[in-house]
C-alpha positions, 0 to 999 in steps of 0.5 A: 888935836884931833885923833885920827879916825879910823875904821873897821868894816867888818864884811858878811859875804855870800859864798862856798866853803872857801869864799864866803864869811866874814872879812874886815877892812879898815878904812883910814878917814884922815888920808882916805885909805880904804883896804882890805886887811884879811878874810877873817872867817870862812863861813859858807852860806853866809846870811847875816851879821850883827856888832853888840853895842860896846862893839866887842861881840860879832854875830854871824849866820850861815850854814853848817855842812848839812844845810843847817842854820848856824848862829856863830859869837866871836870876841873882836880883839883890840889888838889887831882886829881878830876874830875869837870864836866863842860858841855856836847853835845850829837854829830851827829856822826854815833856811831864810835868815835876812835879818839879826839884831842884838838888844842894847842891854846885850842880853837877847838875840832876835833872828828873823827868817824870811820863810819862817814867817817868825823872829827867834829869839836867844839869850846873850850872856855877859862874855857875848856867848850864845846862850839858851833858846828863848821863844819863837814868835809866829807872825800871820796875815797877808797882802795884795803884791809880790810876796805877799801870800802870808807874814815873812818878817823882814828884820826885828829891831830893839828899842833903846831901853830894850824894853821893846822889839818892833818887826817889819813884816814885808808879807803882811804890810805890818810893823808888829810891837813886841813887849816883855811881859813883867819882866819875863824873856819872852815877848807878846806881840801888844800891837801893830801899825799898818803900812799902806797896802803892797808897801812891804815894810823892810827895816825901822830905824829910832829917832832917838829925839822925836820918839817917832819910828822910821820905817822904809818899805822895799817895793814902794820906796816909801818912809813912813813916820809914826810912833805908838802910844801908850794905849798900845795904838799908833799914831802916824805922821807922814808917808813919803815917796823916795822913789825917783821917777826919772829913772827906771823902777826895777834893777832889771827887765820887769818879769825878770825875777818876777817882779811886779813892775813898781816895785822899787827895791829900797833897802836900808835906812840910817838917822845921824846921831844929831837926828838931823838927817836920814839916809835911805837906799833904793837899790832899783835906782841905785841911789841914796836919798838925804832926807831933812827931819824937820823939829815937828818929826816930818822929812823933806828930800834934801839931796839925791846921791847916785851909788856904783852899787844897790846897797843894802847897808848903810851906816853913819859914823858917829859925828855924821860926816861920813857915810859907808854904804855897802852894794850887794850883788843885784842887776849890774852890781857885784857888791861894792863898798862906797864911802861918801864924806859930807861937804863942808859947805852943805851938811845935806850934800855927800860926795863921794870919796873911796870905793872897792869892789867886794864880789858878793857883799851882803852886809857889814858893820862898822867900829869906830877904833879910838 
């Protein structure tokens, strides 16, 4: 007999000193119960959080009383879900984190800042406490659209092995491979692939199967696959459009924010454990699109969900059926936590099945309780 399943949702969200911080919510999948349990941390300027793989240690940014840059561990609590603050070091960043990552081996932290135009990187000790400040690694270059005037990194993700750190870098219409050198802390960046020009290359996911990586760009709503080879060279298989032309292309009146009037404002990207499909966010259409990965590598849309908010984050539980989705505030939303189950008659097809508003979410992580 099956165990029931249940969740953590463990919630970064914008906010003062009072509201803003990290809250958990449980979500129970057999009765389909979604709640709130408590706010869990009081952090302000809430920027990015970040689950280790044995999904015991938390990872949080913010901002300290004097507008600084803070990295923040906590030891989740088997018990009851609670949150044990470790340590804390205030980061030299230039005050636009958007982006933090933990290694598989959990030994380093990656932040990126936006502004920065650079990915800092930080030991990880066993217990999951901040530990020393490793290297800062510059980024340079440009491109043709909307921010676009020099390098601003996106994210930074850790290939399996840990061996590897790649980098979205919006500004530059680059993905940059960074690569430990014998067997040293810092990185060296050995190479790079080329997103089409004005593209601005957000978030990467691994396919853990066919080697290749998935990167989807925020202003064009494209998914590239490629992988990189040996010769520090990459190989490129296919650039999909995702965007759907029946809806407008912006959350808002172009000029709005300044916006460029293609710019499609995708957002996360998430591939099911079983490798079959890929789950990618436009935050300007308000949808998720269900993407096939087809054995050769390639994708083909299978489905079109439309979403209540523009999501951000998107994760996959680990049998695949169940997709949480987390809205941020953006044109009409909010911020928003929307789950969708497979349906059992098609495994490309999602419905969706429990929501709750969450006034300025930005992003989340989830843990699987046994």
């Amino acid at each position: 007999m099956r165990s029931k399943r249940r969740y953590e949702i463990w919630t970064g969200v914008k906010g003062d000193d009072k509201h803003g911080g990290i809250y958990l919510y449980k979500y129970e999948a057999d009765e389909n119960k979604l709640l709130l349990v408590r706010q869990e941390v009081q952090l302000r300027g809430f920027t990015h959080i970040a689950m280790s793989s044995d999904k015991n240690t938390l990872l949080v940014t913010g901002k300290t009383d004097t507008d600084q840059d803070v990295l923040q561990s906590y030891r989740i609590a088997d018990q009851n879900g609670s949150l044990i603050f470790m340590n804390e070091t205030v980061l030299h960043t230039a005050g636009d984190v958007c982006h933090l990552s933990i290694s598989p081996d959990e030994k380093i932290i990656a932040v990126t800042d936006f502004a920065d135009g650079a990915v800092h990187f930080y030991e990880m000790d066993k217990e999951g406490k901040i530990g020393a400040f490793i290297q800062r690694l510059e980024f340079k270059g440009s491109s043709i659209s909307y921010r676009q005037d020099r390098a601003h990194p996106h994210s930074a993700f850790f290939t399996a092995d840990s061996k590897y750190c790649y980098v979205a870098d919006f500004g530059s219409d680059k993905v940059w491979i960074l690569e430990h050198k014998n067997n040293e802390k810092t990185f060296d960046i050995t190479g790079s692939w080329s997103a089409p020009a004005g593209s601005g290359p957000r978030h990467i996911a691994f396919h853990e199967k066919n080697g290749y990586t998935y990167t989807i760009m925020e202003m064009s709503a494209q998914i590239a696959a490629w992988k990189a080879t040996k010769c520090a060279e990459t190989e490129e298989l296919q650039i999909i459009n995702i965007a759907n032309h029946e809806l407008p292309g912006n959350f808002g009146e172009v000029g709005e924010d300044g916006l460029p009037q293609h710019y499609m404002a995708a957002g996360d990207i998430a591939i099911s454990k079983t490798g079959e499909f890929i789950v990618a966010s436009v935050r300007g259409h308000y949808e998720i699109v269900i993407l096939r990965v087809l054995p050769d590598g390639r994708m083909e849309i299978a489905s079109r969900l439309p979403v209540r908010g523009a999501v951000r984050t998107i994760r996959f539980n680990k049998e695949g059926d169940i997709l949480f989705t987390l809205g941020e505030r953006m044109g009409h939303s909010t911020g928003i936590m929307e789950i969708f189950k497979r349906k059992e008659d098609d495994p490309a097809l999602f419905k969706s099945v429990n929501q709750i508003d969450i006034p300025d979410a930005f992003v989340c992580s989830i843990k699987e309780l046994a």
